[in-house]
C-alpha positions as CSV (number, residue, x, y, z in Angstrom):
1,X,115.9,33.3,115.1
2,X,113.2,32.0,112.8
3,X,116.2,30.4,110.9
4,X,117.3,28.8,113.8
5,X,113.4,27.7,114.1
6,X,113.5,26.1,110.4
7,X,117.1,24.3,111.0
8,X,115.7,22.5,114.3
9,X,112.5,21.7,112.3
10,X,114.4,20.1,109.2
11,X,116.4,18.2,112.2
12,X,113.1,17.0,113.3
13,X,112.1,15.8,110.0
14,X,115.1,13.7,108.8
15,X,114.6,12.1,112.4
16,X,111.1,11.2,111.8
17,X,111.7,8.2,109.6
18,X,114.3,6.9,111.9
19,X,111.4,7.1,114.9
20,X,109.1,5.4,112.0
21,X,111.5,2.4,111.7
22,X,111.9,2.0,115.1
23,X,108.9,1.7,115.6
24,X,108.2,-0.8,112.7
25,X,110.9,-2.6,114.0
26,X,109.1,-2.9,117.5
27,X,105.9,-4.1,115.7
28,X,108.4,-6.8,113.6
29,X,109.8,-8.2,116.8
30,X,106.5,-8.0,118.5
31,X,105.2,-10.2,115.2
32,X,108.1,-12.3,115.1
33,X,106.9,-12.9,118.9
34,X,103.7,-14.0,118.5
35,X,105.2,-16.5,115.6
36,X,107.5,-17.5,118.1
37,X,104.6,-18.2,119.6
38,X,102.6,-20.2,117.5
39,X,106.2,-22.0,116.5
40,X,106.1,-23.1,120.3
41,X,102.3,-23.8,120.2
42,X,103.0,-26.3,117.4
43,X,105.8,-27.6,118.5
44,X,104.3,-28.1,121.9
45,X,101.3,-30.1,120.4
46,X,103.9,-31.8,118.3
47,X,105.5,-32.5,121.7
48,X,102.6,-33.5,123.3
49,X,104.3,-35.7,124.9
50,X,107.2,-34.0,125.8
51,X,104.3,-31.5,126.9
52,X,104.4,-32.6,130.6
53,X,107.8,-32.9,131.0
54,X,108.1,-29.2,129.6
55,X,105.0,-27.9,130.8
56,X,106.1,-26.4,133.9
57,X,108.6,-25.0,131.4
58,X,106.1,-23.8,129.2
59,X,104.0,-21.9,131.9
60,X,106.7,-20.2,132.8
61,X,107.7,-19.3,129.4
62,X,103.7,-18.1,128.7
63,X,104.6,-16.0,131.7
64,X,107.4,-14.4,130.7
65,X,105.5,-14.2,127.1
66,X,102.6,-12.6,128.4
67,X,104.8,-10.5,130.8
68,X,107.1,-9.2,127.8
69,X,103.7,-8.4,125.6
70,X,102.3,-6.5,128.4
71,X,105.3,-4.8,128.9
72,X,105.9,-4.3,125.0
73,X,101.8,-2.7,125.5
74,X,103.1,-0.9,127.8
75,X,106.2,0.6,125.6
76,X,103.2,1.1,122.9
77,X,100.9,2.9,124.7
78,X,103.4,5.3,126.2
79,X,105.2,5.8,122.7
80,X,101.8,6.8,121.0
81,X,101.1,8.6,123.7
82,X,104.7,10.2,123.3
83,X,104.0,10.3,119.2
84,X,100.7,12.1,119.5
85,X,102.3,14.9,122.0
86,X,105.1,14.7,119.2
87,X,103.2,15.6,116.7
88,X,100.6,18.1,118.4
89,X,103.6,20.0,119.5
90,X,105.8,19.8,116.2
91,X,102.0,20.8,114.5
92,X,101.7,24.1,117.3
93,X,105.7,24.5,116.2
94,X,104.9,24.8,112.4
95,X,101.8,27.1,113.1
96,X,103.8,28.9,115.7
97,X,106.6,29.7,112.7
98,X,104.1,30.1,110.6
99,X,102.5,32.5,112.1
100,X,106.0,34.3,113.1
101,X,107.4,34.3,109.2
102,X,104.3,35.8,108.3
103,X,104.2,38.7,110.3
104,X,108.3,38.8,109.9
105,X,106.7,39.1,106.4
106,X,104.6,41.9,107.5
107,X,107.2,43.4,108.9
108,X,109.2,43.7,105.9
109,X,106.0,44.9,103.6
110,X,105.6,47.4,106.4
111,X,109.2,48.3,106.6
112,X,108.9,48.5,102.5
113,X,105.7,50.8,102.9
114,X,107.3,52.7,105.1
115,X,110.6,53.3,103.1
116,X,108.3,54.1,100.3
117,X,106.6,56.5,101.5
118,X,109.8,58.2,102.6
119,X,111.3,58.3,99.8
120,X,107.3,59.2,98.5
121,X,107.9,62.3,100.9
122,X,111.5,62.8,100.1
123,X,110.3,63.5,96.6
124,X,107.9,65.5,97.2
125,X,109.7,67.5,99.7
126,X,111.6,68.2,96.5
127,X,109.2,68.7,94.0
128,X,107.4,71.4,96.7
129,X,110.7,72.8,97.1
130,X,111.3,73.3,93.5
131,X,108.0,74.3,92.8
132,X,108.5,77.7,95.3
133,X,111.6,78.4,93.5
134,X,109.6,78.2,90.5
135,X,107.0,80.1,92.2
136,X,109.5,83.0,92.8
137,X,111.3,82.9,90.1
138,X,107.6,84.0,88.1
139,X,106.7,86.1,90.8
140,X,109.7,87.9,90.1
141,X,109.2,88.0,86.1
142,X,105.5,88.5,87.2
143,X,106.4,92.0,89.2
144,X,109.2,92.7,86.4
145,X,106.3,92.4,83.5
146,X,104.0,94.3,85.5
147,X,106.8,96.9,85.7
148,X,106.5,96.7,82.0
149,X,103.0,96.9,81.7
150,X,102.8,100.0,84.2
151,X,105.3,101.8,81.8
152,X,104.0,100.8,78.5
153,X,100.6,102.3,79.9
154,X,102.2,105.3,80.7
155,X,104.1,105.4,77.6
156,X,100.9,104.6,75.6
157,X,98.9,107.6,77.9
158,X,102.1,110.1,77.0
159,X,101.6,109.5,73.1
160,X,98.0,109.6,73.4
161,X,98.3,112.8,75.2
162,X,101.2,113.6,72.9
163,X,98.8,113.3,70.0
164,X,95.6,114.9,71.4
165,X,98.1,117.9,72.0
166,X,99.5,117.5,68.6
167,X,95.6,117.1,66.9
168,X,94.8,120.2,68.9
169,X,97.6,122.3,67.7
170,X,97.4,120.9,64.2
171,X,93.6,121.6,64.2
172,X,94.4,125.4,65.7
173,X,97.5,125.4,63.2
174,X,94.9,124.0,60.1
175,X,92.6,126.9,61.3
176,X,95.3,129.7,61.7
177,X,96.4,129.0,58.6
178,X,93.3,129.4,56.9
179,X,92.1,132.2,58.4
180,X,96.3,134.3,57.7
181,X,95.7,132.6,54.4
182,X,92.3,134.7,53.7
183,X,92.9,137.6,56.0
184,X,96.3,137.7,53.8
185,X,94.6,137.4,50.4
186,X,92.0,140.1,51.8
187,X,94.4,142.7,53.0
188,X,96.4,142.3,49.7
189,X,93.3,142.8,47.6
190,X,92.4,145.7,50.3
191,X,95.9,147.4,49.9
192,X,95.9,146.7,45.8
193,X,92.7,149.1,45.9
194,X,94.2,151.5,48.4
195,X,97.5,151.6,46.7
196,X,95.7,152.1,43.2
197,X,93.4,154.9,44.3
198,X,96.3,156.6,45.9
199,X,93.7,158.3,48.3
200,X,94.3,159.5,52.1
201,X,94.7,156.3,53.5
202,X,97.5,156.0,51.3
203,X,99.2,158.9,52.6
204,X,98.3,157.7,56.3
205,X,99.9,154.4,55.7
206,X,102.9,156.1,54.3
207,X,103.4,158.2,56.8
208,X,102.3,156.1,59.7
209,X,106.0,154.0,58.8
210,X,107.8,157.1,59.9
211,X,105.7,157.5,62.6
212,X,108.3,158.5,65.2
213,X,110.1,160.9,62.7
214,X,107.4,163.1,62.4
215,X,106.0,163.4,66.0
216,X,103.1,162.0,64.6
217,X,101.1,161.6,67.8
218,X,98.1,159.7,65.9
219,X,94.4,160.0,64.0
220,X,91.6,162.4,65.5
221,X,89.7,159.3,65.2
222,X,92.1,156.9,67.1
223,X,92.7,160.4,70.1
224,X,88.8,161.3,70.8
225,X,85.6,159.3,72.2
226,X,82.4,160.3,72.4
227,X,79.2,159.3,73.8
228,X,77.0,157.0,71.6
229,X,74.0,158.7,71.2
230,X,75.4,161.6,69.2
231,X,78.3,159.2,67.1
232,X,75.8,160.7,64.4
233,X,76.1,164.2,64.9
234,X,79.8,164.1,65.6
235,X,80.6,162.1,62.4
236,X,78.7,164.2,60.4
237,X,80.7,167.6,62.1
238,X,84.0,166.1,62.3
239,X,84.3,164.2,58.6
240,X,86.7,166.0,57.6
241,X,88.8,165.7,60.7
242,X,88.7,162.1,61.2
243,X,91.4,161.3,59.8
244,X,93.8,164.5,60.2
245,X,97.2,163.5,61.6
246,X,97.8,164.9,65.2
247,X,102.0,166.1,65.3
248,X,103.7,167.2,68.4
249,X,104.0,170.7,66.9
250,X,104.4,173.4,64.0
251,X,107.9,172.2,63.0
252,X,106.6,168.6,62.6
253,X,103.2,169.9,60.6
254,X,106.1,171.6,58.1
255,X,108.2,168.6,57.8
256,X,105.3,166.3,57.5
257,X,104.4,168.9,54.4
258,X,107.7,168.6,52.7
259,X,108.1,164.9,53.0
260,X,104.1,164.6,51.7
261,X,105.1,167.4,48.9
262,X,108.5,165.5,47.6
263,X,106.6,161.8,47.8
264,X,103.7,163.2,46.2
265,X,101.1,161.8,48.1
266,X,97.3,162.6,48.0
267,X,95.5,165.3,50.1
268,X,96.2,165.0,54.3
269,X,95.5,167.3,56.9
270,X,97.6,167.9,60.1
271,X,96.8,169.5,63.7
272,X,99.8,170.5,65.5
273,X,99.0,170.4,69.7
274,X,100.9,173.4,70.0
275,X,98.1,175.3,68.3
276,X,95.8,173.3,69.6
277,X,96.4,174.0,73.4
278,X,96.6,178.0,72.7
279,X,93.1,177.4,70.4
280,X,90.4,180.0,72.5
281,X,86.2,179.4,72.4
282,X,85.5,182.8,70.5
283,X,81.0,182.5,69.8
284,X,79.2,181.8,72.8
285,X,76.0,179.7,73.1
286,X,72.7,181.4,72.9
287,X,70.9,180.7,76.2
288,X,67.3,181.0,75.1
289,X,66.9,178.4,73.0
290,X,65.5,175.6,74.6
291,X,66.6,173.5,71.4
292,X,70.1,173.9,71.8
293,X,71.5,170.5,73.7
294,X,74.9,172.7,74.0
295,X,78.7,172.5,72.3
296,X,79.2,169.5,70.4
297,X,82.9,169.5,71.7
298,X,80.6,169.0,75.4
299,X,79.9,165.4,74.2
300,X,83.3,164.9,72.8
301,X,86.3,163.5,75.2
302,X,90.1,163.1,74.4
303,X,93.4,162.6,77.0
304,X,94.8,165.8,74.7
305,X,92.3,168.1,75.9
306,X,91.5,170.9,73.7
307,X,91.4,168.9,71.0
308,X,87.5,168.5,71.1
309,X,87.2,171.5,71.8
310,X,89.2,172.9,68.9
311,X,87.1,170.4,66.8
312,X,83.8,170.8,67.7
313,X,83.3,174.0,70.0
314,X,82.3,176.1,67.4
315,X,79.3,173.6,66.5
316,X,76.1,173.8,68.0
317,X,74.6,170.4,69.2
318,X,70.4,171.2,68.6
319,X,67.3,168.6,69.0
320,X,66.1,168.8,65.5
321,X,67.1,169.9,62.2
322,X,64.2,173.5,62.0
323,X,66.2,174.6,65.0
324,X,69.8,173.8,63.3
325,X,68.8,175.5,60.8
326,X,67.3,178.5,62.0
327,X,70.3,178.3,63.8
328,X,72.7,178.3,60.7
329,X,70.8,181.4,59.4
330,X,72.1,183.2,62.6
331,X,75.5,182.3,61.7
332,X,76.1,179.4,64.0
333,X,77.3,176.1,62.5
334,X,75.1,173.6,64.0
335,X,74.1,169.7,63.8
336,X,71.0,168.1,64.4
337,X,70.6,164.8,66.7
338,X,70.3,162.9,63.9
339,X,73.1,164.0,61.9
340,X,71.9,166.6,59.8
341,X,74.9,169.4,60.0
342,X,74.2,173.2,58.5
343,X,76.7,175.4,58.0
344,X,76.8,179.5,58.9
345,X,74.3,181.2,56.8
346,X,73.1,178.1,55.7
347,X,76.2,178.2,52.8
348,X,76.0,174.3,52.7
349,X,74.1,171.4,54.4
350,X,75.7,167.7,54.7
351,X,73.9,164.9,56.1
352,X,75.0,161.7,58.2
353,X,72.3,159.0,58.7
354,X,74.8,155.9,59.9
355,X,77.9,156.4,57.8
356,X,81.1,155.1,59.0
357,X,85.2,156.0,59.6
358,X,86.6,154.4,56.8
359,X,90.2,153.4,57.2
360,X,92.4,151.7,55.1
361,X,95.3,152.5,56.4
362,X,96.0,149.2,58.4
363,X,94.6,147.1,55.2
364,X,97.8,149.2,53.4
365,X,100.5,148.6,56.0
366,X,99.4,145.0,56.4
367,X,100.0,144.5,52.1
368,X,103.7,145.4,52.8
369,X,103.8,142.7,55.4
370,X,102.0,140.4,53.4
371,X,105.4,139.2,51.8
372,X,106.1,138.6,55.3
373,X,103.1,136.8,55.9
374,X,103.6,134.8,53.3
375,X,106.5,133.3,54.2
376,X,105.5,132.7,57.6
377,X,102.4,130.7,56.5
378,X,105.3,128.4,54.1
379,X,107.3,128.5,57.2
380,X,103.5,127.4,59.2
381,X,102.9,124.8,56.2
382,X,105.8,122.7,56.6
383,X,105.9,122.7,60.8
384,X,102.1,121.7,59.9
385,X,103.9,118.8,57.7
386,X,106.1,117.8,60.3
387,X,103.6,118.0,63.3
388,X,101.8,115.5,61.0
389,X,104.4,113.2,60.3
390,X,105.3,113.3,64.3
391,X,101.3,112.5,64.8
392,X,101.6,109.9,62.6
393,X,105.0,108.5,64.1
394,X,103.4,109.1,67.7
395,X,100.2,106.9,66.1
396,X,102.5,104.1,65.5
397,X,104.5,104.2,68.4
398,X,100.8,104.2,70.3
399,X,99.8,100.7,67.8
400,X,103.5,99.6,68.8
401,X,102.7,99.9,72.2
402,X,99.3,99.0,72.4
403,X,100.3,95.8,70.5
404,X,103.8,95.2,73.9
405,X,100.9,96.1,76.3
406,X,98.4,93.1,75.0
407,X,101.8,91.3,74.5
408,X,102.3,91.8,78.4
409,X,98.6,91.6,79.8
410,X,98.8,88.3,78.0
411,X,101.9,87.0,79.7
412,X,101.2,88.6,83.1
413,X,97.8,86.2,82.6
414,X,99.9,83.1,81.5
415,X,102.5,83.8,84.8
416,X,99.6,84.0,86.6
417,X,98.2,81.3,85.7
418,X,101.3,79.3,86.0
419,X,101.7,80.4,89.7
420,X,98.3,79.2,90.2
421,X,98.5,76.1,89.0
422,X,102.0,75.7,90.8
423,X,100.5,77.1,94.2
424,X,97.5,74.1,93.4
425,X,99.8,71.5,92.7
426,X,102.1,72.2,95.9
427,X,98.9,72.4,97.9
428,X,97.9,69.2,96.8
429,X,101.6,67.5,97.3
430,X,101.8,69.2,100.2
431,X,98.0,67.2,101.5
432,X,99.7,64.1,99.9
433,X,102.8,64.8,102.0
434,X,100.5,64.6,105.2
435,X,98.9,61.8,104.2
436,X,102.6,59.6,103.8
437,X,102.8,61.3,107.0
438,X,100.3,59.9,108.3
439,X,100.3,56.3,106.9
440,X,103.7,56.1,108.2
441,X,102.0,56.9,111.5
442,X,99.8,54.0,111.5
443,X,102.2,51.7,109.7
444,X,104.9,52.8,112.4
445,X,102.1,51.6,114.7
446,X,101.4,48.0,113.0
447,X,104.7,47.3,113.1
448,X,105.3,48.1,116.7
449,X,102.2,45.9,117.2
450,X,104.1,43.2,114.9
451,X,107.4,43.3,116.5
452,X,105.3,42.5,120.0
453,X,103.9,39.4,117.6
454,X,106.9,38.2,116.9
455,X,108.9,38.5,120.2
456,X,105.8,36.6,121.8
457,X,105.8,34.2,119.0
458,X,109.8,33.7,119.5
459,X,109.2,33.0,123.4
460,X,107.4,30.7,122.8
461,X,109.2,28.9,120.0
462,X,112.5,29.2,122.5
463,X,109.8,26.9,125.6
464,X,108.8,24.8,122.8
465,X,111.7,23.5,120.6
466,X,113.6,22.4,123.8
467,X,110.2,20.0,124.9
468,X,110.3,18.7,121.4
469,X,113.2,18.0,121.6
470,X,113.2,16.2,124.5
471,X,110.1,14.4,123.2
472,X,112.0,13.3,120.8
473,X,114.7,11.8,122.7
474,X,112.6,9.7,124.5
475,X,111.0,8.3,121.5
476,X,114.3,7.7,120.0
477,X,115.4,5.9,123.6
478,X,111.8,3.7,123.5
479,X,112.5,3.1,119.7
């Protein structure tokens, strides 16, 4: 349309200087008039005397003169009239397209904004959309690292539990050995003595290995108990029973004998039950002595139960050592509270003021396990060495994993940052989004308002170019 508008106003313009040179041409006839005029005038006064005879002429030509110039004021009068509508409506015209090519012109930068911002949101429709897949692809690696993490902590808590358990038993292990090292070295010195002195306990060790062959049933010392406040009187009584073997019976007193006999071992003493259960109580216990505290065998308890009885019945248990001894002088064997023991008719007196139950019988059969001990402690030495090189190899695994868990922590923090800064940068494309959005809103709106512009511009263009026009005829028809 607006070219349509520009064709008819280039029309108008190439017929502008043909209007002009009518109209010149108008003014030239109108001056060649008035020469004509003037021609007449003089040639009239020159013809002064053809004057009257033409006068009447002459009037009627002024007439006709004066008619034709007010008719050509006439024609000039209308056609400036006509000229200035001319140009006041060719001026609205231009100002009318004017004003129509430049909001055709904001139209288009509209239209441009518009598509812009489209193709603004387009992009970051894509950028958004990209930036989720991003966003899931490092939550996923985020979820698989913190899988990691979760099992490298729990890898790293194993070895460090691993290795506590390992310190712990190498520490006990350090300790045991120490201790089966010395207890080791002191039963092989103990047994060295025993061995060399070739006393009792010897035998009792040697004879304690064939335990089951003999009937050996065990030591009077290991088969009776007895009250603590008289431990003195019944050590000092039974000393030399202590450590008498107890057998099943006679036959295995005989063949303890013969096997002591060919092995040659030092002194022993035996107690065979069977003579033990038929042993009978033969003195009895004077009853007017307020000093007696009563059979010694009284305070002396065994699950073979004569044997205290056959040890100790036939001593007397008294408060003080006058009485054991008057005692003693009446035949009695007796034993003071505080250890002091008398025999019959006073033959012999022995004394007991703390002494112990020696036995080295265990220190002997512990030397001929020694060996054994030995080798177990080499044996204990080198599972120390290897629990140590396994703590050590567990120490590194821990540095080793220590080192994949910062390694991790560290990357969960950069993914997490990453997601951040995605999440951020989405939320801000996503604002910018609904700001095109918007724009587009109001620019949608402008160029609604625009369009209204131009159609009302247009309407007005398509009522004026026809009046122009016809203007224009008309000066070209007075011209």
């Amino acid at each position: 349309m607006l070219g349509e508008f520009e064709r008819r106003i280039v029309e108008i313009k190439r017929r502008m200087p043909a209007i002009d040179g009518d109209k010149q041409a108008i003014a030239q006839r109108v001056e060649d008039a008035r020469m004509e005029t003037d021609r007449l005038k003089a040639a009239a006064d020159q013809k002064k005397a053809d004057m009257t005879e033409l006068r009447t002429k002459l009037d009627a030509l002024d007439a006709d003169v004066e008619k034709i110039t007010a008719e050509i004021a006439k024609y000039a009068a209308s056609r400036n009239k006509l000229e200035k509508r001319y140009t006041k409506m060719s001026a609205l015209k231009g100002q009318i397209e004017l004003a129509a090519a430049m909001v055709e012109e904001k139209i288009k930068t509209n239209n441009y904004k518009k598509s812009s911002n489209e193709l603004a949101l387009g992009a970051l429709q894509s950028e958004i959309f990209a930036a989720k897949g991003r966003v899931d692809e490092l939550e996923k690696s985020l979820e698989a690292d913190r899988k990691k993490l979760q099992d490298a902590v729990k890898l790293v808590e194993e070895h460090a539990d691993a290795r506590t358990g390992l310190e712990k038993e190498l520490a006990a292990s350090a300790n045991l050995l120490v201790r089966a090292e010395s207890l080791a070295t002191k039963f092989e010195e103990r047994a060295s003595v025993a061995k060399n002195a070739m006393n009792e306990d010897f035998a009792i060790a040697e004879l304690m290995k064939e335990k089951d062959k003999f009937g050996i049933v065990g030591l009077v010392h290991d088969l009776i108990t007895w009250d603590r406040t008289y431990e003195r009187p019944v050590l000092a009584a039974g000393s030399e029973w202590m450590k008498a073997f107890v057998v099943d019976d006679i036959k295995s007193m005989i063949l303890m004998a013969a096997y002591a006999k060919e092995r040659k071992l030092p002194r022993l003493k035996i107690i065979p039950l069977d003579v033990v259960s038929r042993f009978k109580q033969d003195q009895d216990v004077p009853r007017d002595d307020v000093n007696i505290i009563g059979r010694l065998s009284d305070f002396v308890h065994s699950d073979y139960g004569r044997l205290p009885a056959f040890l100790f019945s036939e001593t007397l248990l008294v408060r003080n050592s006058s009485s054991a001894f008057m005692l003693a002088k009446q035949s009695y064997r007796t034993v003071s509270a505080e250890g002091e023991l008398f025999e019959p008719a006073v033959g012999s007196m022995s004394l007991d003021f703390g002494g112990k139950i020696t036995d080295m019988t265990k220190a002997i059969l512990f030397g001929d396990s020694v060996e054994d001990l030995r080798e177990m402690l080499a044996k204990l030495s080198k599972t120390i060495e290897k629990k140590s090189a396994q703590l050590q190899e567990i120490s590194d695994r821990i540095v080793v994993s220590d080192a994949e868990k910062i390694k991790l922590e560290f990357g969960i923090s950069n993914v997490e940052n990453k997601i951040a800064s995605e999440l951020e940068t989405s939320s801000g494309k996503e604002k910018s989004m609904s700001q095109f959005a918007s724009n587009n809103q109001i620019l949608q709106s402008e160029a609604d308002l625009l369009t209204m512009q131009l159609c009302k511009y247009s309407r007005r263009l398509e009522l004026l170019t026809p009046a122009i026009d016809r203007l224009s005829s008309r000066l070209r028809s007075i011209g």
